[in-house]
C-alpha positions in Angstrom: 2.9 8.9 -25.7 6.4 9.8 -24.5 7.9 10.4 -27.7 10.2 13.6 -28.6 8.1 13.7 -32.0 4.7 14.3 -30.5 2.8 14.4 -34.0 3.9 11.4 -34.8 4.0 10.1 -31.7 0.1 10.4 -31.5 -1.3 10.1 -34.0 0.2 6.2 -33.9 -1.4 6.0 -30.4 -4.4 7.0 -31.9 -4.5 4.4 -34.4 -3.4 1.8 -32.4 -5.7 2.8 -29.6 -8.5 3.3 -31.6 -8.1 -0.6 -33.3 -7.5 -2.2 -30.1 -11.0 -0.3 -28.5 -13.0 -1.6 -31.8 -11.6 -4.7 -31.4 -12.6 -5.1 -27.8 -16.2 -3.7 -28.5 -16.3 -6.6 -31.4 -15.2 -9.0 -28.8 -17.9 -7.9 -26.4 -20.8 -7.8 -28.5 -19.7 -11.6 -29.6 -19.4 -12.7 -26.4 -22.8 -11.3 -25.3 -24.5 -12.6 -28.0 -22.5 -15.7 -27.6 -23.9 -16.3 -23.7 -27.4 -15.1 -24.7 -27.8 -18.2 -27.5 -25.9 -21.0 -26.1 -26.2 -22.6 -21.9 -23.3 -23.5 -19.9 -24.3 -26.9 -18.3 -27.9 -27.0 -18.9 -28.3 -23.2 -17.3 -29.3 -20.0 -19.0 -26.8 -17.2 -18.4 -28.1 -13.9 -19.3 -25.4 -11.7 -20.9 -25.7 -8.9 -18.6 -23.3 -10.0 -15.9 -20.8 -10.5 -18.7 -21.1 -7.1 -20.2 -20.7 -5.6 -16.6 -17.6 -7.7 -16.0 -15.7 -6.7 -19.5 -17.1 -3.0 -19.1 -13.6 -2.0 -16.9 -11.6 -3.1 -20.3 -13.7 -1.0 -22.8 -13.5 2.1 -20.5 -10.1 2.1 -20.2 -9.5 1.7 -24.0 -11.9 4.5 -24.9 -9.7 6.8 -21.9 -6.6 6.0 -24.3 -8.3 7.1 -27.4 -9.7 10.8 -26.1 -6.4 10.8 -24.1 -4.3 10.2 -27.6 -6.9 12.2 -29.7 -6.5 15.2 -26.7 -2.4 15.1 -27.4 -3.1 15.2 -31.1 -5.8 18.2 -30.9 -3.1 20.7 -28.8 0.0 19.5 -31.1 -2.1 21.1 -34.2 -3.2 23.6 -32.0 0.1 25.0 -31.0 1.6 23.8 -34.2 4.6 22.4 -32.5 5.1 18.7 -33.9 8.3 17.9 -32.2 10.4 18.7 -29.3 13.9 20.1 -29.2 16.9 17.6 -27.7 17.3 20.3 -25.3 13.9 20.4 -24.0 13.2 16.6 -24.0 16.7 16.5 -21.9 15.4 19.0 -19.4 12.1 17.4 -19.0 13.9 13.6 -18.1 16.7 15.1 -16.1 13.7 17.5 -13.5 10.8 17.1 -13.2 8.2 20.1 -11.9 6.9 17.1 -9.2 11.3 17.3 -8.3 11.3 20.6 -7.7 7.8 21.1 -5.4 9.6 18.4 -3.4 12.9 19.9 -2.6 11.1 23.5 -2.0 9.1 21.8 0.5 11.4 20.4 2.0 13.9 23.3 2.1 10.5 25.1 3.9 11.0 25.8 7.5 7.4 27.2 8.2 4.4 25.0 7.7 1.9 27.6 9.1 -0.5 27.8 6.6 -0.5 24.5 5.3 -2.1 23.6 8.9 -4.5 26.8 8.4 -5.5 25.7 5.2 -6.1 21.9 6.4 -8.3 23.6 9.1 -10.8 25.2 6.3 -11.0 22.8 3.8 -14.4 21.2 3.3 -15.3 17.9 5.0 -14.9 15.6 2.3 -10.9 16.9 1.1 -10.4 16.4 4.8 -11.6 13.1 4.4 -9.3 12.2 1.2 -6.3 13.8 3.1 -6.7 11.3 5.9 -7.0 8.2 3.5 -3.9 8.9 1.5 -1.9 11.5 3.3 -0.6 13.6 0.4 2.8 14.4 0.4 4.0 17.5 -1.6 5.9 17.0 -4.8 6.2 13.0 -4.5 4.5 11.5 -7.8 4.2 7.5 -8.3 5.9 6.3 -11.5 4.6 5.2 -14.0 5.1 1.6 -13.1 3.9 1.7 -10.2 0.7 3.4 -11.6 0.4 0.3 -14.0 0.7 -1.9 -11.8 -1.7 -0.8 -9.1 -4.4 0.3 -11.9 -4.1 -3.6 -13.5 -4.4 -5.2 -10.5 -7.4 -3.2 -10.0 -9.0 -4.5 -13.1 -7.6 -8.5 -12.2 -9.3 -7.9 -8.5 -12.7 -7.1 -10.5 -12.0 -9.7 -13.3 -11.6 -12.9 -10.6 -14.0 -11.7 -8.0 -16.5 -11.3 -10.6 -15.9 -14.1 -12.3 -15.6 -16.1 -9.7 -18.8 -15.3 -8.5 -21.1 -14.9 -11.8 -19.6 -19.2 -11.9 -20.3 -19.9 -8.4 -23.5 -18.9 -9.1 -24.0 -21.0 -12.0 -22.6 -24.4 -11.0 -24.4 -24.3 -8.2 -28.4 -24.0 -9.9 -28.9 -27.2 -10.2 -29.2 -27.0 -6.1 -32.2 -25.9 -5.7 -32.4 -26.7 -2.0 -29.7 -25.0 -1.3 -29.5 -22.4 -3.9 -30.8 -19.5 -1.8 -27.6 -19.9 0.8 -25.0 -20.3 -1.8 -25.8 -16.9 -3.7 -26.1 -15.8 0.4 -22.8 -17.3 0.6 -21.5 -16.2 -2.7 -22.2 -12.5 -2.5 -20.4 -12.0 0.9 -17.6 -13.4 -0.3 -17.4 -11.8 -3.1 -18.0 -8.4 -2.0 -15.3 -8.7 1.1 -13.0 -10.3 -1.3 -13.4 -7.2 -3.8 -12.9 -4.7 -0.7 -9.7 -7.0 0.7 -8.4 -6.7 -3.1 -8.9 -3.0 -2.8 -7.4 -2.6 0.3 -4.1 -4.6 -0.2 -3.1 -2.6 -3.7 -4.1 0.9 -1.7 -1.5 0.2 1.4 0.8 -1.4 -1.3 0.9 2.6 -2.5 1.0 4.0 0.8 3.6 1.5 2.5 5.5 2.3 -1.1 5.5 6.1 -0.5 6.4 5.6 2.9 9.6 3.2 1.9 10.7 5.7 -1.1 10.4 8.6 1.6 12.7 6.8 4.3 15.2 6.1 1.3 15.3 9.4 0.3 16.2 10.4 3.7 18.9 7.8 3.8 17.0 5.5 5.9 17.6 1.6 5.5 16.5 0.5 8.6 13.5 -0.8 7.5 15.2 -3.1 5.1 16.4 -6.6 6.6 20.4 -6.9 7.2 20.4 -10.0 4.4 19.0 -7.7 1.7 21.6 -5.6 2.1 24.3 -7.6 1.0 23.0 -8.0 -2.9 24.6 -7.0 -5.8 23.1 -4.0 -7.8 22.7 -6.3 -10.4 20.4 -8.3 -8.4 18.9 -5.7 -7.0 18.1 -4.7 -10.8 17.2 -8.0 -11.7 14.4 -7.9 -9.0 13.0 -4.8 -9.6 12.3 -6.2 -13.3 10.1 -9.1 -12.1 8.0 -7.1 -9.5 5.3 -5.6 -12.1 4.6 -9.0 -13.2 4.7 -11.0 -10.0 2.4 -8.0 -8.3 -0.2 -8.3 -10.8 0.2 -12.2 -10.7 -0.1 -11.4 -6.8 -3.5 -9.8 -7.1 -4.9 -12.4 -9.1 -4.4 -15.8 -7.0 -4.7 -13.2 -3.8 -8.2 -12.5 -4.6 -8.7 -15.9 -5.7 -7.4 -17.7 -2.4 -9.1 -15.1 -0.3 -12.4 -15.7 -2.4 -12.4 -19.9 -1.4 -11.5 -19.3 1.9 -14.4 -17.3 2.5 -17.0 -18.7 0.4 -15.9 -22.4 0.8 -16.4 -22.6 5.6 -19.7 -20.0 4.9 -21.3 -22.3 2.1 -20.6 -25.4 4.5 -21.6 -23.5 7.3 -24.9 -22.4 6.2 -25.4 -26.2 4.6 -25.1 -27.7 7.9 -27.3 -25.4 9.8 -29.9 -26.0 7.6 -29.5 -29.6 7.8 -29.8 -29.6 11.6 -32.8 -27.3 11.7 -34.4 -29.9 9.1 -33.1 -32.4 12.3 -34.5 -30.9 14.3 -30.7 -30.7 16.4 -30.0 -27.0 16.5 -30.2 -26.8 20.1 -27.8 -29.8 20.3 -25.4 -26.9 19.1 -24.9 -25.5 22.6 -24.5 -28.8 24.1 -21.0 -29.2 21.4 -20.1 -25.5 22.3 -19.7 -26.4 26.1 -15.6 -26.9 25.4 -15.5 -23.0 24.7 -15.4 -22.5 28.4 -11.6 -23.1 28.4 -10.9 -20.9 25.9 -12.5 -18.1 27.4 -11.3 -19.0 31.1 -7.7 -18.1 29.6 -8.6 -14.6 28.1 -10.0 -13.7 32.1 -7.0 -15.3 33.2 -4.9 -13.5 30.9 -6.7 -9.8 31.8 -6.3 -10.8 35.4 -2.5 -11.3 35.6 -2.4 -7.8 34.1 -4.5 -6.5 36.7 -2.4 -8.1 39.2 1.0 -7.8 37.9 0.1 -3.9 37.6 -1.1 -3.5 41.3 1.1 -5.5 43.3 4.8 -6.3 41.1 5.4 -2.9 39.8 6.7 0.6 41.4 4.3 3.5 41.8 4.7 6.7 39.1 7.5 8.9 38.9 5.3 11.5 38.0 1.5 11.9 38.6 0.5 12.6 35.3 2.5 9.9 33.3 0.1 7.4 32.2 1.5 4.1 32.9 4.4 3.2 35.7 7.6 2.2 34.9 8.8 -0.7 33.9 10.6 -1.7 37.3 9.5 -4.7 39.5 8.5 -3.8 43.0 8.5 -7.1 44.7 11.3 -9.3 42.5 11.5 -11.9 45.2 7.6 -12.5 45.1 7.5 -11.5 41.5 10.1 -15.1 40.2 7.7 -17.2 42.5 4.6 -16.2 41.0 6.0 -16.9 37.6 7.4 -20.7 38.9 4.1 -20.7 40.8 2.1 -20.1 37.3 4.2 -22.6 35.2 2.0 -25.5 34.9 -1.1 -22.8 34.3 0.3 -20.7 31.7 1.7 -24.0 30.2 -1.7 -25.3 29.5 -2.9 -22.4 28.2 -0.3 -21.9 25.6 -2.1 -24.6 24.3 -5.2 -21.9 22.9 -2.5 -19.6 21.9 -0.5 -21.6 19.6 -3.8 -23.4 17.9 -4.9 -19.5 17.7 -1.2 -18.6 16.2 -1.1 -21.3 14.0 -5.4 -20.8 12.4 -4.5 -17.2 11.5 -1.3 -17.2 10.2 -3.2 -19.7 7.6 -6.5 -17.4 7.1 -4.2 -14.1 7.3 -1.7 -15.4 4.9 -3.9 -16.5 2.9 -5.6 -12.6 2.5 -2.2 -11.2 2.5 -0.8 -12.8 -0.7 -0.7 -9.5 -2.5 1.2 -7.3 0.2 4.4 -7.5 -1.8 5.6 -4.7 0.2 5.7 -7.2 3.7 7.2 -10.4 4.1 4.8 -13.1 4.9 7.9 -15.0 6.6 9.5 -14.2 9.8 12.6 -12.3 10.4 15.7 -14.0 9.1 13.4 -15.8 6.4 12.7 -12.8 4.0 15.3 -13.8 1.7 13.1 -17.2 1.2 10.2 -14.7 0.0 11.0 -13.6 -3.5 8.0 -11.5 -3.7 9.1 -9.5 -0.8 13.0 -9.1 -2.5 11.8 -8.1 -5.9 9.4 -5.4 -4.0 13.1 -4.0 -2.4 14.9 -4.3 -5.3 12.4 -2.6 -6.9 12.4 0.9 -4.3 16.3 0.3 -4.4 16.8 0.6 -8.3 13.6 3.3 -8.4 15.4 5.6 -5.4 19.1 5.6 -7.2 17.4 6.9 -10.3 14.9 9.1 -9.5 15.9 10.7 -5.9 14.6 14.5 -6.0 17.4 16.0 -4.7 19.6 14.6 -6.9 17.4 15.2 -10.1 17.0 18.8 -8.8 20.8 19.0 -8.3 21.5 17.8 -11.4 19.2 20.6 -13.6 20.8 23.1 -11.6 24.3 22.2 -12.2 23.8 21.3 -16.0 21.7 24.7 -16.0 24.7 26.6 -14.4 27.5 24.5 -16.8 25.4 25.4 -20.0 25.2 29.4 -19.1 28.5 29.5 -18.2 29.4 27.8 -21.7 27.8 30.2 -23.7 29.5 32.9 -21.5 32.8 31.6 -22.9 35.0 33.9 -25.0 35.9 32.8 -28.2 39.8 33.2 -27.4 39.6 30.2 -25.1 41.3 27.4 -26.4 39.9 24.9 -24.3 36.4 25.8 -23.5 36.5 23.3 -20.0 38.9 25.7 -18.6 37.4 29.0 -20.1 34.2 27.4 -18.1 36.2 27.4 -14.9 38.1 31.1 -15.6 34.6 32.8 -16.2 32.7 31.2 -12.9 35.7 32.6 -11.2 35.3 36.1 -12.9 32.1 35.7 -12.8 31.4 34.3 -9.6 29.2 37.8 -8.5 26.6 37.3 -11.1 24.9 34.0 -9.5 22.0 35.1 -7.5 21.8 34.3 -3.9 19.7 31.5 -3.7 21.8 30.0 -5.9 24.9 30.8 -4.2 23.4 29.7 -0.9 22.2 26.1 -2.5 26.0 25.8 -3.4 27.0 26.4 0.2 24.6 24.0 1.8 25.8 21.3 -0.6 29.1 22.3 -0.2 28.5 21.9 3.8 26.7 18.9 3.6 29.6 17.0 1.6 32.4 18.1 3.9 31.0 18.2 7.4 34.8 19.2 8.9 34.2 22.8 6.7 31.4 23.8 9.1 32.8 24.3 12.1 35.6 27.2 10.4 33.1 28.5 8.5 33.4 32.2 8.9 30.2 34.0 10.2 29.6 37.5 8.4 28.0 40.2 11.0 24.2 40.1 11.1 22.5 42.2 9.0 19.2 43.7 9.0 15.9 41.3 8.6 15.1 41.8 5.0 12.2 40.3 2.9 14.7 37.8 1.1 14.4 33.9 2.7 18.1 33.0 4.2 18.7 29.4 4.4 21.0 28.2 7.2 22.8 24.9 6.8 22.3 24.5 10.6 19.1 25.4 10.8 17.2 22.8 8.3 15.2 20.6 9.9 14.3 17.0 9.0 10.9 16.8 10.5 9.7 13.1 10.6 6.0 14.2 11.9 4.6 13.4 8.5 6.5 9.8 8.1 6.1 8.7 11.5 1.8 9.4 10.6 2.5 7.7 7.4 4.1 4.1 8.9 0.5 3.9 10.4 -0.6 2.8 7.2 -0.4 -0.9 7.8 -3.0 -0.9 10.7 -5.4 2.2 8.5 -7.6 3.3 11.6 -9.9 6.4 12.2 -11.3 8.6 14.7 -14.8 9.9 14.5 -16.8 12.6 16.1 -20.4 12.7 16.8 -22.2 15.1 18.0 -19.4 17.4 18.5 -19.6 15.1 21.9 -19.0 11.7 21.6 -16.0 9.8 20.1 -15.4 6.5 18.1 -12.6 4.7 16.6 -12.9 2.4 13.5 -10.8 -0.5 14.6 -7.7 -1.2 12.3 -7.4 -3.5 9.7 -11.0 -3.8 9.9 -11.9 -5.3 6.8 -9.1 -8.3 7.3 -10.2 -8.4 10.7 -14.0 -9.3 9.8 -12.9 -12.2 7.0 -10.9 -13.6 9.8 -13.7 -13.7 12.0 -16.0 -15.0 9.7 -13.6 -18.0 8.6 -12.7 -18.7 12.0 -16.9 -18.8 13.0 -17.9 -21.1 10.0 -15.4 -23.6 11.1 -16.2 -23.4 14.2 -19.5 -24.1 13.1 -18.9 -26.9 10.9 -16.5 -28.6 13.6 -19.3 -28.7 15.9 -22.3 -29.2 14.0 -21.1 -31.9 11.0 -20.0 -35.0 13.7 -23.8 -34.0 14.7 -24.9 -34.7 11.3 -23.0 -37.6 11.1 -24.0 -38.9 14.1 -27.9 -38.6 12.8 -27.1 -40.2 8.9 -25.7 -43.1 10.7 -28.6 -43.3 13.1 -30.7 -43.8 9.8 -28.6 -45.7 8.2 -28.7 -48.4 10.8 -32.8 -48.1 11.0 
């Protein structure tokens, strides 16, 4: 598809695509027939469901053919069958995304870019809030891959996963009816946590290339500094791999823990409604008093800590006081005074800490882009390193500015070349002698990208710089070293993209916000309410199989 020699180049693809999308419609229409003839333990599987899982594959192939029959329809078209060295070097050196991206940012005035935000329709407004578009930054083509396969494993597993679920569990007939109930919430969360996880893995990547760009390492721990390059290089190689491997047993592990406590759960209730024990439930749930006695405990310190231990406003209309202790003295012997109390309730917190690091890690598996490990432990994460080795090797390679810079120079260098007089005997310095002569034929913008770069390098040149006398305003854009601005408005709305929130109007009155990190939010819950479930009601059960064991 990338190749210099495009006639050649597809009408191989074609081929090639063409054999492997007959060979997968083969292999679908044998497996369908395959699951409609034959049962899988004694059950009937109808080969629907299989046909809709394998469907992703075939769609995708066919896209490759019209996309390789497409190139092959303009090449005889425009009857241009190859490209020239001196194209295909232009094309790899800039690209058109490169440029778009240093204009903008070289753009002072961002005027109509907020009036044009203001009358787009509802639903671009909509799509500009989920992915934030930034102008001139384009995903490569790895990245692309790697998001658009782990798409199709995060439909492969959960659907597989399911369509099995479903048919080990027939024979149950008496409690068929809650496992599919079981089965289909898991599997639809599990498809949307999949979803999620590979779109923030885009965003948080954007968002890391962006602060690289900039020069910005912060974000990157101290130990991961230290590497070699060829480390670095050597990590960026495994990421494609262990991201989509990431996806795959990340849906899977999300998929048990959800379907596994919810399948239980739902058993167990059953079983002591047949018991006749339900209300015995409430009776078990009595120890939840504690738990919630520390959350009012916890709002009331705040309450009282704000009204009696800190200083009054410095200004009427900040919004919280300062951070200064009014009564310090009375302040330390509260805090000896509430030792013994906050001591037992650390007790909820760290059982809390401890159940959701399990359930969150375990829906977090395919954030490559975070550590799952605490600070001074990332190194121990090597799905984490390969993911910074990865924006480290893509940044040195295909940074903007310096692809822009590049063009322009090798632009200028091959002009100035075939300026050269024949008398010359080395052309290098018959290069050099006609910029010089020639130094009044640039144009200005060219002349002023030389001085900000010129600046930029050598800092000490700016401050004897000699000022010409101003001139008239004319229709001609001057760019001022001193007067680019980095504006971090868009990346500091961007590094919102772990916690993905949103604010909604109704009624042009009333206002709500969608909680963030909603979807990982509800599996928690869910997990943590099915065991809670199955902790109280299964020593009930227990309790009652004993009971007729002994009668």
């Amino acid at each position: 598809m990338t190749s210099r020699h495009t006639l050649v180049g597809a009408i191989t693809g074609l081929l090639y695509s063409a054999g492997w999308f007959a060979f997968q419609m083969y292999r679908l229409v044998l497996q369908g027939s395959c699951f409609a003839n034959y049962t899988y333990l004694d059950v009937y599987t109808p080969p629907g469901p299989i046909i809709i899982i394998e469907l992703p594959t075939a769609i995708f192939s066919l896209l490759v053919v019209i996309k390789f029959g497409w190139k092959l329809f303009k090449c005889l078209r425009k009857k241009k069958f190859t490209k020239s060295l001196y194209e295909e070097g232009n094309k790899k050196m800039c690209r058109y995304c490169d440029v778009i991206y240093v204009k903008h940012l070289l753009k002072k005035n961002h005027t109509n870019a907020e009036i044009l935000n203001k009358t787009m329709p509802l639903y671009r407004k909509l799509f500009n809030h989920m992915t934030k578009p930034v102008p001139g930054f384009k995903f490569p083509i790895a990245m692309l891959i790697t998001a658009s396969v782990s798409c199709v494993f995060v439909y492969y597993i959960t659907a597989y996963l399911a369509l099995y679920m479903d048919t080990w569990f027939k024979p149950f007939t008496e409690y068929y009816d809650l496992i599919t109930a079981a089965n289909a919430i898991a599997t639809i969360l599990t498809f949307l946590c999949g979803m999620r996880n590979i779109y923030l893995v885009l965003i948080n990547y954007r968002r890391d290339m962006r602060r690289l760009y900039r020069g910005d390492r912060t974000f990157i721990p101290s130990s991961l500094k230290k590497a070699s390059p060829k480390t670095y290089m050597a990590q960026g190689m495994r990421f494609v791999g262990n991201s989509i491997v990431g996806s795959l047993w990340g849906s899977v592990f999300a998929y048990m823990v959800l379907f596994v406590p919810l399948a239980l759960m739902m058993c167990v209730l059953r079983e002591l409604s047949k018991a006749g024990m339900i209300h015995h439930l409430l009776n078990r749930l009595q120890w939840l008093i504690y738990p919630v006695c520390t959350i009012i405990i916890f709002k009331v310190q705040i309450v009282l800590v704000g009204k009696f231990f800190m200083q009054p406003k410095l200004d009427p209309g900040d919004k919280h006081r300062p951070l200064a202790i009014d009564n310090r003295i009375v302040y330390d012997v509260f805090t000896f005074f509430l030792v013994f109390l906050n001591a037992s309730i650390g007790i909820i917190q760290f059982v809390k800490r401890v159940l959701l690091s399990v359930i969150l890690g375990a829906f977090l598996i395919p954030r490559m882009d975070r550590s799952l490990l605490m600070r001074g432990y990332e190194t121990m994460d090597k799905c984490y390193t390969n993911y910074v080795g990865m924006i480290l090797v893509d940044v040195a390679h295909n940074h903007p500015v310096m692809r822009v810079f590049c063009h322009v120079s090798k632009d200028a260098m091959m002009r100035t070349r075939a300026r050269a007089t024949p008398t010359t005997e080395n052309p290098i310095y018959g290069d050099v002698r006609n910029v010089e002569n020639n130094h009044e034929q640039l144009s200005p913008a060219r002349k002023r990208w030389y001085l900000i770069y010129t600046l930029l390098r050598n800092p000490q040149l700016q401050e004897s710089r000699v000022r010409s006398k101003p001139t008239p305003p004319s229709s001609a854009v001057v760019v001022d070293v001193n007067e680019i601005e980095l504006s971090t408005k868009s990346l500091a709305d961007d590094m919102s993209a772990d916690t993905l929130g949103c604010r909604l109007r109704c009624w042009k009155e009333r206002t709500f916000t969608i909680p963030p990190n909603i979807t990982t939010n509800i599996m928690a819950a869910l997990v943590v309410f099915a065991i809670l479930i199955i902790y109280v009601g299964l020593p009930l059960l227990l309790t009652n199989f004993s009971k007729l064991l002994v009668i």
